[in-house]
C-alpha positions in Angstrom: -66.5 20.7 51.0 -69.7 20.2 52.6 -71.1 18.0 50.2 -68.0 15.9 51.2 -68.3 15.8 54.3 -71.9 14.9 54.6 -71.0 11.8 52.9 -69.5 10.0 55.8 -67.1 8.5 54.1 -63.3 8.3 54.6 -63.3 9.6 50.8 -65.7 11.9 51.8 -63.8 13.6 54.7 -60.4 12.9 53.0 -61.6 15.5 50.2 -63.6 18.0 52.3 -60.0 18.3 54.1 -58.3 19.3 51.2 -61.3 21.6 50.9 -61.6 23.2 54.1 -58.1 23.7 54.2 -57.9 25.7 50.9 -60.7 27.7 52.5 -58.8 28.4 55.7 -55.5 29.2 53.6 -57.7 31.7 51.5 -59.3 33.1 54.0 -57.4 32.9 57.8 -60.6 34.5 59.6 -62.6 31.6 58.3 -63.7 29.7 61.5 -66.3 27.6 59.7 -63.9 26.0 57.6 -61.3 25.5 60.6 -64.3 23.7 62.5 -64.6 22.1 59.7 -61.2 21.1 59.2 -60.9 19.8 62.2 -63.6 17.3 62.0 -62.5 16.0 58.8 -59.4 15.0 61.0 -61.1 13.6 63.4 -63.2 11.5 61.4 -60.3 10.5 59.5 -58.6 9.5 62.9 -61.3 7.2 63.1 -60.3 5.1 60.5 -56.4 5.2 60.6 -53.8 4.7 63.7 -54.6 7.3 66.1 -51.3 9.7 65.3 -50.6 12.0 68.0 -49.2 14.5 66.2 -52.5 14.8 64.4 -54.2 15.0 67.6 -51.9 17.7 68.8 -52.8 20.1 65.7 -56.1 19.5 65.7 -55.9 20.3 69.6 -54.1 23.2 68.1 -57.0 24.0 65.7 -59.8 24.0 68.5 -57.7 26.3 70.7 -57.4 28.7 68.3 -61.3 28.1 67.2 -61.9 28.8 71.4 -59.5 32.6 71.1 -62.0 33.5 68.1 -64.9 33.5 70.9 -67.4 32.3 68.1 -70.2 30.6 68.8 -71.3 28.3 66.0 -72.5 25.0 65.9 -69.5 23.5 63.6 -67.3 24.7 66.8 -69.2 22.4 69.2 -69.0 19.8 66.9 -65.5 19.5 66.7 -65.0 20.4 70.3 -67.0 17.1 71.0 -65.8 14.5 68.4 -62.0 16.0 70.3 -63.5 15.4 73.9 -64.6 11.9 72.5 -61.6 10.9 71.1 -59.6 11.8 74.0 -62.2 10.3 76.0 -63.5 13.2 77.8 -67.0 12.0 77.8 -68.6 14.3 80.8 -66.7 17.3 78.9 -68.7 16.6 75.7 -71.7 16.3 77.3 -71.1 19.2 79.5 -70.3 20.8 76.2 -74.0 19.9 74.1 -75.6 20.3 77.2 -74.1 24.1 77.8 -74.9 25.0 74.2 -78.4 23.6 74.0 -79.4 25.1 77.5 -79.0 28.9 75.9 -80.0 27.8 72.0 -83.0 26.3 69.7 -81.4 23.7 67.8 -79.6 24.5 63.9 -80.1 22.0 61.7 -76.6 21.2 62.1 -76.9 20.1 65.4 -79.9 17.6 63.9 -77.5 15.9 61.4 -74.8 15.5 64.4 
């Protein structure tokens, strides 16, 4: 799904959904793919009619990410592309800027 996903492409993300979801239905634990998951959404969202209830579940997705206390860079990701599209823009900066402040950058955090 990565692969996918790196292509930035509304085919791209549209297939690393389908992906990422069989990952997550596999294996429930998987926060990756959730984080994941979510951004495909997002990035979809981009591209379409904003549909709330798409936004609610992937609100729903990020909440659940935030119970699992984990703390990788996929998570942020999403969290910020959310806080973006809701237009929470001191939130997503408050967000990198937390992470950074106790982190080297991944090379995830490059791409992004």
């Amino acid at each position: 799904g990565l692969r996918s996903y790196l292509a930035d492409t509304v085919e791209g993300y549209a297939r690393a959904a389908r992906l990422f979801e069989q990952s997550y239905q596999s294996q429930p634990a998987n926060t990756r793919a959730l984080a994941f998951l979510a951004s495909c959404y997002l990035n979809l969202l981009d591209n379409s009619q904003k549909d709330e209830s798409v936004v609610l579940t992937v609100g729903k997705m990020l909440e659940t990410i935030k119970g699992r206390k984990t703390d990788l860079a996929e998570t942020l990701i999403a969290q910020v592309e959310f806080s973006l599209l809701t237009r929470a823009y001191r939130a997503a900066e408050q967000l990198i800027a937390d992470y950074t402040r106790t982190r080297k950058y991944e090379l995830e955090m490059y791409y992004y």
